[in-house]
C-alpha positions as CSV (number, residue, x, y, z in Angstrom):
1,X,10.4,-17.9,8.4
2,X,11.9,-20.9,7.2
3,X,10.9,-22.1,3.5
4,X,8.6,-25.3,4.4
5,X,6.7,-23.4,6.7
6,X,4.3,-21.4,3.8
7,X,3.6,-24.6,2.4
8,X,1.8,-25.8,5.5
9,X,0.6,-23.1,5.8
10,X,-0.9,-22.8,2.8
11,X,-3.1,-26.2,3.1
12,X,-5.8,-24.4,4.4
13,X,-6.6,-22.6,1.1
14,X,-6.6,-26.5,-0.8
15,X,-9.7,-26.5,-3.2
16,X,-9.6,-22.6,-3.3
17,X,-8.7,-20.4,-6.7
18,X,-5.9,-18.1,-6.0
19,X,-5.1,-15.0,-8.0
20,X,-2.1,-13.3,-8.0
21,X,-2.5,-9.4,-9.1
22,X,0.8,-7.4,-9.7
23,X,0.1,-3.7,-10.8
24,X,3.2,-2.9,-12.6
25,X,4.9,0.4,-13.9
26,X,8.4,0.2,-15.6
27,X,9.4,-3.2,-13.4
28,X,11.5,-4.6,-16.1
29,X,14.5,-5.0,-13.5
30,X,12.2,-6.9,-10.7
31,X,8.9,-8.3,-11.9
32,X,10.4,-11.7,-13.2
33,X,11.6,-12.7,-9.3
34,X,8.1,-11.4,-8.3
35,X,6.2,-13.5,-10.7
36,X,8.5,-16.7,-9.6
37,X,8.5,-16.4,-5.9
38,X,4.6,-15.9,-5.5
39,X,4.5,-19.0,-8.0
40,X,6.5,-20.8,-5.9
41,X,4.7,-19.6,-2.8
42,X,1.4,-20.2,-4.4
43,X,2.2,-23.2,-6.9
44,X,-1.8,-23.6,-7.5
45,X,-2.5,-19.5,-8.1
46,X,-2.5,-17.9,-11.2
47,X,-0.5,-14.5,-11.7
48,X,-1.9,-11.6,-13.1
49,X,0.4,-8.8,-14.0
50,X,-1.7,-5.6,-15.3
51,X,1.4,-3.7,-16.9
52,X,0.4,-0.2,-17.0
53,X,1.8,1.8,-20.3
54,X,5.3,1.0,-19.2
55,X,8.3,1.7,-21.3
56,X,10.3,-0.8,-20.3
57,X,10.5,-4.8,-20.4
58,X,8.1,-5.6,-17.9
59,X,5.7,-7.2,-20.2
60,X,8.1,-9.4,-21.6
61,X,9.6,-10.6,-18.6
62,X,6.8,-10.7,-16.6
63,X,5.9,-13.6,-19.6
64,X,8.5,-15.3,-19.5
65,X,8.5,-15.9,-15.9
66,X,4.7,-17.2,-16.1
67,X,2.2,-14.5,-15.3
68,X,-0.4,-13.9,-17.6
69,X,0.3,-10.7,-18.8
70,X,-2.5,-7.7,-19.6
71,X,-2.6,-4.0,-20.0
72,X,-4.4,-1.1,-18.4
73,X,-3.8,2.0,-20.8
74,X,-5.1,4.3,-17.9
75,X,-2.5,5.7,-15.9
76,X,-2.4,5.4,-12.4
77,X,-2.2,2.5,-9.8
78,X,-6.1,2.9,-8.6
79,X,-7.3,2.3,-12.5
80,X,-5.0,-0.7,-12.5
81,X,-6.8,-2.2,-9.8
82,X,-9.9,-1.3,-10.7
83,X,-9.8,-3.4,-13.9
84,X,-8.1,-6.2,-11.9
85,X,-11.1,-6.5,-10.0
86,X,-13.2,-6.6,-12.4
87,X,-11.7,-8.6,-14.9
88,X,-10.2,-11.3,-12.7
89,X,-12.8,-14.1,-11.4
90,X,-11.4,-15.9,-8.0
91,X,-12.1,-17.3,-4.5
92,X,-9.0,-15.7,-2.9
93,X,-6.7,-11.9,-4.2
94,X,-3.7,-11.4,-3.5
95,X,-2.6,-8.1,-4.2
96,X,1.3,-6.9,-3.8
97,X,3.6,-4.8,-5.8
98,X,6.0,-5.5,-8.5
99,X,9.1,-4.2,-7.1
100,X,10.2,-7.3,-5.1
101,X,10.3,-5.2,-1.4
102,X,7.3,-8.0,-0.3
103,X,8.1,-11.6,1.1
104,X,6.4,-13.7,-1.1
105,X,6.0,-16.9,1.4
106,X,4.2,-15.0,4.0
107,X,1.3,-15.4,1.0
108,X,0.2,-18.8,2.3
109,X,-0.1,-17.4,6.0
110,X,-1.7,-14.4,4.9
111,X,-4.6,-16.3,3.1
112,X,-4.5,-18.9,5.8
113,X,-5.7,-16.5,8.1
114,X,-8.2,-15.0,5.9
115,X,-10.1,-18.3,5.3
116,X,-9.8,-19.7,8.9
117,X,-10.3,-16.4,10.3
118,X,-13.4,-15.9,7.8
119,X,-12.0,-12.5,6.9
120,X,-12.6,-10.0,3.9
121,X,-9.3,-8.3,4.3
122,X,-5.7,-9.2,5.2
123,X,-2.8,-6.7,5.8
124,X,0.7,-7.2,5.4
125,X,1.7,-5.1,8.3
126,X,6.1,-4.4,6.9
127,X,8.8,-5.2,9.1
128,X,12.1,-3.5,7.7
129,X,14.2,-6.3,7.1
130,X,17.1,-3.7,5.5
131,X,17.6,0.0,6.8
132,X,16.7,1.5,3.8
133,X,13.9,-0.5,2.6
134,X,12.0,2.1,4.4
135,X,12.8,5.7,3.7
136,X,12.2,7.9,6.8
137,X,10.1,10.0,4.9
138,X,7.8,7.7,3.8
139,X,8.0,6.0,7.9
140,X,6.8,9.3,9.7
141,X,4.3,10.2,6.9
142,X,2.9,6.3,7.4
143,X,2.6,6.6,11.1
144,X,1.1,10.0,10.2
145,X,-1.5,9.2,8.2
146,X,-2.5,5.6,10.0
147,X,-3.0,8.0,13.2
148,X,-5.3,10.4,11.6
149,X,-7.2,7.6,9.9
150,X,-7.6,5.8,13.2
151,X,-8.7,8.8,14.7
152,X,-11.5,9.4,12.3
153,X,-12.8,5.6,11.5
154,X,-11.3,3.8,14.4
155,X,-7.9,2.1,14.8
156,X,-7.6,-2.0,13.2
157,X,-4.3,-1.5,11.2
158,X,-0.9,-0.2,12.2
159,X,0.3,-0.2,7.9
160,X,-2.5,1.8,6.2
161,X,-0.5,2.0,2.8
162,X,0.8,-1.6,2.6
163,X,0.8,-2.8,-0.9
164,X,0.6,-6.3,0.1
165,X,-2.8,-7.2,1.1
166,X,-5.5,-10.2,0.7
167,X,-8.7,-10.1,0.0
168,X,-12.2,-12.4,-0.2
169,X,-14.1,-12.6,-3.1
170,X,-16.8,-10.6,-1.4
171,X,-14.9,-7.6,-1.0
172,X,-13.2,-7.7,-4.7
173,X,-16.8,-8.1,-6.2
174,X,-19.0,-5.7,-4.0
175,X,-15.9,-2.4,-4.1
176,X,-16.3,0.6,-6.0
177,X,-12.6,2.0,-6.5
178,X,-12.9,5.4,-6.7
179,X,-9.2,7.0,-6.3
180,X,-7.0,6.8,-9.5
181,X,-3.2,6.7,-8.0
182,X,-1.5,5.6,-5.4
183,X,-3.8,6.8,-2.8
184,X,-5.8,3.4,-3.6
185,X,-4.5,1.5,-0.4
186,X,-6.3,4.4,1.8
187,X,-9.6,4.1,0.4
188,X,-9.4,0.3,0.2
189,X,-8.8,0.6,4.6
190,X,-11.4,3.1,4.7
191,X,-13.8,1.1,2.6
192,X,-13.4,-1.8,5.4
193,X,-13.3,0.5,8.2
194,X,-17.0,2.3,7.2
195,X,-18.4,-0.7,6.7
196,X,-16.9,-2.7,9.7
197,X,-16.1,-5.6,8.1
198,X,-14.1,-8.6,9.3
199,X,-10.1,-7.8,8.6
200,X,-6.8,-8.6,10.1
201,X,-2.9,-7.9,10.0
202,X,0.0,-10.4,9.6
203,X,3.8,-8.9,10.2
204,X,5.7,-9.7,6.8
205,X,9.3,-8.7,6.2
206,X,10.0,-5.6,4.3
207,X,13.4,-5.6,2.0
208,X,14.9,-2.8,0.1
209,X,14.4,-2.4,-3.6
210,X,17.2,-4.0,-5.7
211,X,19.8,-2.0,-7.3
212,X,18.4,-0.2,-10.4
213,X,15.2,-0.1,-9.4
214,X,13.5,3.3,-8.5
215,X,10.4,3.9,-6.7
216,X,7.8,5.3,-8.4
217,X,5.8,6.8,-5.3
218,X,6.9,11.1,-4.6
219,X,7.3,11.2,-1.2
220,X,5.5,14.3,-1.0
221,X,2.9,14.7,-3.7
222,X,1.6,11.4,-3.4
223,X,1.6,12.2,0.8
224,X,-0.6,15.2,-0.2
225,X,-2.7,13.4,-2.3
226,X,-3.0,10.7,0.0
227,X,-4.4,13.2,3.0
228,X,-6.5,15.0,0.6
229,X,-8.2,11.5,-0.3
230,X,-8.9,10.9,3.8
231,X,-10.2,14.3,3.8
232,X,-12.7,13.5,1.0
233,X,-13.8,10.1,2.6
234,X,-14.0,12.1,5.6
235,X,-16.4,14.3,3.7
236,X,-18.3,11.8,1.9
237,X,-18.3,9.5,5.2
238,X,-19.0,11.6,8.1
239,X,-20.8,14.6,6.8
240,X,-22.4,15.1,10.2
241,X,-19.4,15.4,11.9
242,X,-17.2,17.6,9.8
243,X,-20.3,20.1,9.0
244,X,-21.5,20.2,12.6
245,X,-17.7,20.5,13.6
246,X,-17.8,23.6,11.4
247,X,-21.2,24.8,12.2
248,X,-20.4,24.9,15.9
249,X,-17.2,26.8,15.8
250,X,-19.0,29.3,13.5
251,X,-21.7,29.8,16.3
252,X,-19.2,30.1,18.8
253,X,-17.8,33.3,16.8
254,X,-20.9,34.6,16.2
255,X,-22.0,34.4,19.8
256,X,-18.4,35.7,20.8
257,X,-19.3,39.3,18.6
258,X,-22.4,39.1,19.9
259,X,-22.2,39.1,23.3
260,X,-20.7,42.5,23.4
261,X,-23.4,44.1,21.6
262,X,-25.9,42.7,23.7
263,X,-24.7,43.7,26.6
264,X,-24.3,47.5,25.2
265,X,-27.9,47.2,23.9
266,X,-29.5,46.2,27.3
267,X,-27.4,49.2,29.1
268,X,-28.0,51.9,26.9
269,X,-30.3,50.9,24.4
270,X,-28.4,51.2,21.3
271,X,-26.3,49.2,18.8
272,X,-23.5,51.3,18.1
273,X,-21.6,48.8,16.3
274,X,-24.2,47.5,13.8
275,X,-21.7,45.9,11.0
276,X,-20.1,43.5,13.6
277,X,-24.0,43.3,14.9
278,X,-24.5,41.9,10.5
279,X,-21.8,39.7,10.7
280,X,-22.8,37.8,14.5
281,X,-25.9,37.3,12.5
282,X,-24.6,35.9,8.9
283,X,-22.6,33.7,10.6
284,X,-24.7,32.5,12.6
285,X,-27.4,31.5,9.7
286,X,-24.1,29.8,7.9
287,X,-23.9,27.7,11.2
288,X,-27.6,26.6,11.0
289,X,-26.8,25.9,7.5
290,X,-24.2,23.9,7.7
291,X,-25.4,21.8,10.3
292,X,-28.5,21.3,8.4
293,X,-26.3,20.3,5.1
294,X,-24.5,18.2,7.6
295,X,-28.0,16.2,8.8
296,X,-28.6,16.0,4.9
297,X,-25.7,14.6,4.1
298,X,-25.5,11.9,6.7
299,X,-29.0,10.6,5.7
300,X,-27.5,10.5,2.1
301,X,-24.6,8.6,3.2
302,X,-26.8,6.3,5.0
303,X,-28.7,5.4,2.0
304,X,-24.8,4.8,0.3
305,X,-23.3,2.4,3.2
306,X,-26.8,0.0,3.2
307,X,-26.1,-0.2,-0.6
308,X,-22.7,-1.0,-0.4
309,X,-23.9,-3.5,2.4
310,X,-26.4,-5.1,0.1
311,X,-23.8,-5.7,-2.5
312,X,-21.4,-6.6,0.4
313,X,-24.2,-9.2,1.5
314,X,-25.3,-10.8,-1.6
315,X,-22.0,-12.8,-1.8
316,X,-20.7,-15.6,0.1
317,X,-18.6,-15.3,3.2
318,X,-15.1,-16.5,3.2
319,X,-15.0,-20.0,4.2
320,X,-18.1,-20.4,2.5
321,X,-17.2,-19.9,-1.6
322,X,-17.6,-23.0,-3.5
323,X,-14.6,-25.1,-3.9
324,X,-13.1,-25.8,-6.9
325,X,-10.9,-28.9,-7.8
């Protein structure tokens, strides 16, 4: 992508207010060349950088390179963006790392197509520009989890855990962040896949960290925490599903220890195995019950999505924002 390409790019977003938010966690080493490139991408935006209890420099130099620097004394990268979104007031988010492995010039593009596109959500969709910008770990664990996702809520990103992402006012203002960590880019693509709203992918390169800098992300206990957070949406957003999936296969064992029974009953008149004959029939009442919890539950959730539709609803649509001078 050559370096006067963003710029045209970025006419499109003319008259719009840009903010730049940069979650940060001991960064000292890297934050400084992410403030200046997204300024220089995005001469007009303003940089936040939320530096989160960090031991290091990262305040400072975050300063001194022209972000406006505040802290979140919760730890944890979901707390961090939940007080970005509700402190910062903007038309346009861009939200991305402080560790310097995003390209900063794809910004323009990305917001480009969020405002011609009139969508809520853009995804920076990483393209390994370095072999080890992307551990192999992390790779299968990706793919992993995008399939399972896509399998539940239906399939509209290939990157589920991209840190780079843009989004409309509408979706900043009307999201209730609920995870605390790193699983935060899960729940913000489920949030848009439940409520079917308007969102897209742009392919941005993907470089390696620079020497000195360590990730802060475990490869497997933020993977765990990750899929236990897709099984809790799963929970929270499909409760018909998962407790009919659950009530049928109980009924399917029950009927499969009762079959034998019945048959023995009708031929000799007699039900010589009567604990198995207790069990068919407590599991079977724990099927009805689940799939009745499970009808509950999805009128609950109803109730849940229209709210977060109303809120969704009450603000203007991308394109539409008032534009500032």
């Amino acid at each position: 992508m050559s370096s006067s390409e963003p710029h045209a790019e970025s006419m499109t977003a003319v008259g719009y207010q840009i903010a730049v938010l940069v979650p940060c966690y001991n960064e000292g080493r890297t934050i400084a060349k992410v403030v200046a490139d997204f300024r220089a991408a995005l001469p007009k935006a303003t940089v936040y950088v939320y530096d989160n209890n960090s031991t290091d420099n990262t305040s400072e130099a975050a300063r001194q390179a022209g972000a406006v620097v505040r802290r979140e004394h919760h730890q944890g990268k979901g707390y961090v963006v939940r007080r970005m979104f509700n402190d910062v007031e903007a038309d346009v988010y861009v939200l991305v790392d402080g560790d310097a492995t995003y390209d900063a010039p794809s910004a323009p593009k990305m917001i480009g197509k969020l405002i011609d596109d009139r969508l809520d959500m853009v995804v920076a969709t990483r393209v390994d520009r370095e072999a080890a910008a992307y551990r192999p770990g992390h790779r299968v664990g990706n793919r992993m989890l995008t399939g399972f996702v896509a399998h539940i809520f239906g399939r509209a990103f290939t990157d589920i855990l991209s840190g780079y992402r843009v989004f409309s006012r509408r979706f900043v203002k009307s999201y209730p962040i609920l995870s605390g960590g790193f699983e935060i880019e899960t729940e913000l693509t489920v949030h848009a896949l439940e409520l079917e709203l308007p969102v897209g992918e742009v392919a941005t390169p993907y470089f390696t960290r620079p020497e000195g800098s360590a990730s802060k992300l475990s490869t497997w206990s933020d993977g765990f925490r990750i899929l236990w957070t897709v099984l809790k949406l799963y929970r929270a957003e499909r409760p018909q599903a998962l407790f009919g999936s659950f009530g049928l296969a109980l009924a399917i064992v029950s009927i499969g220890l009762a079959i034998p029974i019945i048959i023995t009953y009708l031929q000799e008149g007699l039900v010589p195995r009567l604990p198995t004959a207790l069990l068919s029939t407590g599991l079977m009442l724990v099927a009805f019950l689940s799939i009745a919890c499970g009808l509950i539950l999805d009128t609950v959730t109803r109730g849940r999505r229209e709210a977060k539709l109303i809120a969704y609803l009450a603000l203007r649509a991308p394109g539409e924002e008032r534009r500032r001078s």
